[in-house]
N, C-alpha and C positions, 0 to 999 in steps of 0.2 A: 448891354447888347440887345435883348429883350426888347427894352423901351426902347430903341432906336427902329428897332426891326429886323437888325443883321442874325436876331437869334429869334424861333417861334416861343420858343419855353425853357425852362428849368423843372428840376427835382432834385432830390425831395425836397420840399421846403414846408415850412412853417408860414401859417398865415401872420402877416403885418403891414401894418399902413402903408408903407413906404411903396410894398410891393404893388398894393394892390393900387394902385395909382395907374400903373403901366400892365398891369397883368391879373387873371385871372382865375383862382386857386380852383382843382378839380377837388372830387369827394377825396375824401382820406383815403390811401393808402396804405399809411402807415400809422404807429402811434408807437410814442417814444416817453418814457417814464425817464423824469430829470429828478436825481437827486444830489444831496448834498453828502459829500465823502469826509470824515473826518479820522483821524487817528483813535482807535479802540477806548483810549485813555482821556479822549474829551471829555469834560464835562459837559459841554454843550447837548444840549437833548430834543429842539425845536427848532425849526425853523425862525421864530420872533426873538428866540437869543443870538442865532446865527445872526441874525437881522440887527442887532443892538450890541452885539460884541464882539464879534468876530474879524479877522482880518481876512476877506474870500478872495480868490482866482476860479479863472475861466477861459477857456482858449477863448484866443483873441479873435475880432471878426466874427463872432458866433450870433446864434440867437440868444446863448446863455447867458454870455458875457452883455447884449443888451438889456435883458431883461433883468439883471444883474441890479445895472445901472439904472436904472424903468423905475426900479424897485426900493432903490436906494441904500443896497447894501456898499459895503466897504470894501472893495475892491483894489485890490493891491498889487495882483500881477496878473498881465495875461496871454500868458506865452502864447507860439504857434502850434504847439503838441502838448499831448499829454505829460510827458514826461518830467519836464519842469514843474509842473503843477503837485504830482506825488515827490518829486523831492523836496521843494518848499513846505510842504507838508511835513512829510518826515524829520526836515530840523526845523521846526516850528517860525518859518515865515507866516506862516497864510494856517489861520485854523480849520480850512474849509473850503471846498473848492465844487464848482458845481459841475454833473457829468452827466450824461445819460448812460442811463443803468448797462445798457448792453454793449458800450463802449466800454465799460469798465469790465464787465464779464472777458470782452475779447480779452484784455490787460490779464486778468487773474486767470485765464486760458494759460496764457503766455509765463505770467510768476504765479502758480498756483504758493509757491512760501509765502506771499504777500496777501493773500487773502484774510487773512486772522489780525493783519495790524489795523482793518480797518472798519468801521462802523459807516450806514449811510441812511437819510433822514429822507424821508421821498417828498418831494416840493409842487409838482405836478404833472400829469399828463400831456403832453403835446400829439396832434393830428398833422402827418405830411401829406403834401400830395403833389400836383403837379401843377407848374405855374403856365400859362399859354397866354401871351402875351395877346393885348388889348386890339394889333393889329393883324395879326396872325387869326384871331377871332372876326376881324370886320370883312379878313378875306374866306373865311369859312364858316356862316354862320350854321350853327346847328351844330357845329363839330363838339364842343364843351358838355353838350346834352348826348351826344352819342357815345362819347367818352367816358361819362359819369356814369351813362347804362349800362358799359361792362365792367367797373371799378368792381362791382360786387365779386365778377367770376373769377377775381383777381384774389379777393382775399386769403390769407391764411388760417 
């Protein structure tokens, strides 16, 4: 929708090729810490063995789930929720499943019992911000610079 024009922007999103084709990412907003969730009782202790032996999930349609794939892990299932993702986990489909941390917090908000079953491997940082599409900027130029000027009064 963006790329057509019917939309000016999106959020939050993650910088990538594909986007940046039709649109153009503002300062960060946000930042999101992705890690890898396993069961307490893994052996797995790294990211290059998750990477080498692992069977992983990630919601589907994600950033995760492409960078997943980018990356060349083994990716096995990848539902539309979370939910499927902790239960394959729990009877040992998938050793591993990648999430952003504060997605998982809401989760352990919600099942504080489930907090102890699980260990997590932190993989990297991600910057969101806001996308404004390549025509939306050709009809207001300057606007992305004025935008970026008050991202700071924004932060937390």
């Amino acid at each position: 929708m963006v790329e057509s024009g019917e939309s000016d922007g999106f959020f939050l999103a993650s910088q990538n090729e594909s986007r940046d084709k039709f649109a153009v990412l503002s300062k960060s907003l946000d930042k999101q810490v992705w890690s890898f969730y396993l069961l307490k009782s893994s052996l797995l202790n790294n990211v290059e063995e998750i990477k080498v032996r692992a069977n992983t999930g990630a919601k589907s349609n994600t950033a995760k789930q492409r960078w997943l794939k980018k990356n060349k892990f083994k990716v096995i299932i990848y539902p539309s929720t979370m939910t499927p993702l902790i239960q394959a986990l729990i009877i040992g489909r998938i050793d591993a499943f990648l999430e952003a941390d504060h997605r998982m917090q809401e989760y352990f908000q919600l099942h504080p019992e489930q907090i102890n079953k699980f260990k997590k491997i932190k993989v990297k940082k991600i910057s969101n911000g806001v996308y404004l599409g390549n025509k939306f900027l050709d009809q207001y130029p300057g606007f992305m610079n004025v935008f970026n000027s008050h991202v700071s009064t924004c932060e937390m």
